[in-house]
C-alpha positions in Angstrom: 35.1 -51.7 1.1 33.5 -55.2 -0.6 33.5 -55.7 -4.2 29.5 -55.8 -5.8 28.0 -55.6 -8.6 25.2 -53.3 -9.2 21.8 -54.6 -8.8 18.5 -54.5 -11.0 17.3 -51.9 -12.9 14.6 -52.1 -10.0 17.2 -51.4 -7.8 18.7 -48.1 -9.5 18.2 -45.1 -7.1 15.5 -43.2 -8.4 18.0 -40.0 -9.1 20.6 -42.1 -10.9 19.4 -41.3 -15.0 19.1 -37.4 -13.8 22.0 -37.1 -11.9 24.2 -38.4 -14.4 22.8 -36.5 -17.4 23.4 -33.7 -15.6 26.7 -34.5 -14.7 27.5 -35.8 -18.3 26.7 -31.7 -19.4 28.5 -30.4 -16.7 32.0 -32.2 -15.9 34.0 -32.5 -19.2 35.8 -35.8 -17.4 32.3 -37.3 -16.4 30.9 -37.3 -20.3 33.7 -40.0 -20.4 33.4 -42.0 -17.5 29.5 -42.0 -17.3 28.5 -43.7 -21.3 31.1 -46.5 -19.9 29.2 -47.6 -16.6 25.6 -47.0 -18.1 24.6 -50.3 -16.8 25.7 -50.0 -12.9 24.8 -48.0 -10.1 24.8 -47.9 -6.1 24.0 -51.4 -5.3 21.2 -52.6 -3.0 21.5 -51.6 0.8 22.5 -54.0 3.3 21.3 -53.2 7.1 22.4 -49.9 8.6 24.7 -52.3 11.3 26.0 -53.9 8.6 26.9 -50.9 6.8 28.5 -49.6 9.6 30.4 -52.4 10.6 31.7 -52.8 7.3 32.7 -49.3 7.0 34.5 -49.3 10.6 36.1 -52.4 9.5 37.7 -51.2 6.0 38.5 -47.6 7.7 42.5 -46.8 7.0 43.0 -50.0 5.1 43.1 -50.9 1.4 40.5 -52.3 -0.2 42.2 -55.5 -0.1 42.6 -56.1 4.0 39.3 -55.2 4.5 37.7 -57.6 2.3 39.8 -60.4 3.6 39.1 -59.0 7.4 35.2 -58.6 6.4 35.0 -62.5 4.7 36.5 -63.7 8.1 34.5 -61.8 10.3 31.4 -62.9 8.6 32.3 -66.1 8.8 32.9 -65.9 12.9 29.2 -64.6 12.9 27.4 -67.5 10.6 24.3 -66.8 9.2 23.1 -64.4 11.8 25.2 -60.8 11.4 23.1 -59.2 13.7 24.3 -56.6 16.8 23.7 -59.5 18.9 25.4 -62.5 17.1 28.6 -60.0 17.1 28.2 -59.1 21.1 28.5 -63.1 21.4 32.1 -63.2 20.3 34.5 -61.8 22.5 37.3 -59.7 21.6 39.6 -62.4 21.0 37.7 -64.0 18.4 37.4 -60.8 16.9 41.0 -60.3 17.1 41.6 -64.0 15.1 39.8 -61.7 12.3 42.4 -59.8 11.5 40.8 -57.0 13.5 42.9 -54.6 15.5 42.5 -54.3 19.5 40.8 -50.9 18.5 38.8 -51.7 16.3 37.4 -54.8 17.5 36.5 -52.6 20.6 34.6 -50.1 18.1 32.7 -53.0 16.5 31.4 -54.0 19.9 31.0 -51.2 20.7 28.7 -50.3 17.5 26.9 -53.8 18.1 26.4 -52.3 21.6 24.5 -49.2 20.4 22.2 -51.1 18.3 21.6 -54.2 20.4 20.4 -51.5 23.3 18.4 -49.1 21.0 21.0 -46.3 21.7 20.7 -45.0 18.2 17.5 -44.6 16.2 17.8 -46.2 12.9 14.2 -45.6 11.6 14.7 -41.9 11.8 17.7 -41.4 9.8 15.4 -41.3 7.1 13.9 -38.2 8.0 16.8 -36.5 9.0 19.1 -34.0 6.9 22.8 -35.2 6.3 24.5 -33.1 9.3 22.0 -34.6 11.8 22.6 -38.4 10.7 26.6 -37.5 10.9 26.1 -36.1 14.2 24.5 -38.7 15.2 26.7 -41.4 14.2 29.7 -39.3 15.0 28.8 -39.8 18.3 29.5 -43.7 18.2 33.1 -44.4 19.3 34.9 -45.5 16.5 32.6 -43.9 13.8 34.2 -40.6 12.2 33.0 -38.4 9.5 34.2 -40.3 7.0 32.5 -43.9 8.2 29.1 -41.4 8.6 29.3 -39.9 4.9 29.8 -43.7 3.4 26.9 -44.6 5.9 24.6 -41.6 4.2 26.1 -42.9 0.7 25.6 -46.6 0.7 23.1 -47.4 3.1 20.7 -43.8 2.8 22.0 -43.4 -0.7 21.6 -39.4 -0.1 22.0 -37.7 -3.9 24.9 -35.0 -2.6 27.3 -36.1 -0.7 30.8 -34.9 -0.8 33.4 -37.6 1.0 36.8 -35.1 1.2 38.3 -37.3 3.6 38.1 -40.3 1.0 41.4 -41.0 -0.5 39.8 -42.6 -3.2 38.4 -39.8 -4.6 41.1 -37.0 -3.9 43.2 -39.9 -5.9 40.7 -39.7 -8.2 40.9 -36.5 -8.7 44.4 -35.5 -8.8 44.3 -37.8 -11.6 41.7 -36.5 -13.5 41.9 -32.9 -13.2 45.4 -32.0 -11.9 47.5 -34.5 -14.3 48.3 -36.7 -11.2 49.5 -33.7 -9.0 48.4 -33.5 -5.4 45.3 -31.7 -4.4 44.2 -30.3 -0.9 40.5 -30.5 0.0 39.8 -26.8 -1.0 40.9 -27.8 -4.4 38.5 -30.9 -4.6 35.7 -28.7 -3.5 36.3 -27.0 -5.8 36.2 -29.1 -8.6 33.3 -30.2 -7.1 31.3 -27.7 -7.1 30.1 -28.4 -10.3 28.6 -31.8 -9.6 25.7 -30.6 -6.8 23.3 -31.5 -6.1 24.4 -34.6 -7.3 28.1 -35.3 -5.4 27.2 -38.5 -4.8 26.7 -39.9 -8.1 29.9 -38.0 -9.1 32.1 -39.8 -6.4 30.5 -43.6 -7.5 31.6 -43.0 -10.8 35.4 -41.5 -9.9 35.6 -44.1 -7.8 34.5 -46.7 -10.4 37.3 -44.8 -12.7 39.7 -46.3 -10.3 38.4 -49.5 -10.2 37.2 -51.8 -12.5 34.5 -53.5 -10.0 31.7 -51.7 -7.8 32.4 -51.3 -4.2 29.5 -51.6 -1.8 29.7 -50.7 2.0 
């Protein structure tokens, strides 16, 4: 995850001011969070590899490591953080990144897919939440979770639940269970109030956590 602000008011996702009203009258912890963050949102979208990459690269690592790994891996690329420009560094370089032997093979890997039209990128659009997942799912490297912050971020879809985000289980055990553990049925749960806007409910947990945006 990488640290943003939110963008312009032209940049606000057109469900933003309805999905938080309604979750201001629904969610007893939300009518406190929301009135504090009136002026941010989901940030502009970068490209759907960069989203990707970034989200492989900050998968089962604090916030922290990935930013440093993402600034240096950046850097490697230049100007030009295209599929391509990434396929022209080998693995070692990769490596120097901070990048595991794993990972920097997914990251090709994903660079792979793009660079030879594997995937379709301009129909994601079109497509419900399960298809994009199963889609990307099928990408080595790319799990559930990296699809859902794909479909957040990038597709900014209105209601999407991330269980497997530790983030927002944290998030949640804080708010609504006193700081006790909870298991995924309980987070549903709790959730359940917030559709069809999950989304906008998990940017603003999240942001409950953290003083600053993050932006895949």
């Amino acid at each position: 995850m990488t640290i943003q602000s939110a963008g312009t008011a032209a940049d606000k996702p057109h469900f933003w001011d309805e999905a938080s009203a309604h979750l201001m009258k629904r969610d007893r912890i939300l009518r406190k969070v929301i009135p504090k963050l009136t002026t941010e949102w989901l940030a502009p979208r970068a490209t759907p590899f960069v989203t990707l990459a970034r989200a492989v690269i900050g998968q089962q690592v604090s916030v922290k490591a990935a930013d440093s790994v993402w600034g240096r891996f950046t850097a490697q690329c230049g100007s030009r953080l295209t599929p391509n420009a990434v396929l022209e560094l080998d693995e070692g370089v990769l490596r120097e990144t901070g990048l595991s032997k794993r990972k920097a093979e997914y990251i090709h890997d994903l660079a792979r897919h793009f660079a030879e039209k594997r995937i379709r990128p301009a129909a994601w659009a079109t497509m419900d939440d399960e298809a994009v997942v199963a889609e990307l799912c099928a990408i080595r490297g790319v799990g559930r979770w990296t699809a859902e912050m794909f479909l957040i971020f990038n597709l900014q879809r209105p209601d999407v639940l991330p269980l497997d985000d530790v983030g927002l289980l944290r998030a949640i055990s804080l708010h609504y269970f006193s700081g006790e553990p909870v298991s995924r049925f309980e987070a549903r749960e709790v959730a359940a109030a917030w559709a069809p806007w999950r989304t906008v409910a998990t940017w603003y947990l999240w942001r409950s956590l953290d003083p600053v945006a993050v932006q895949y």
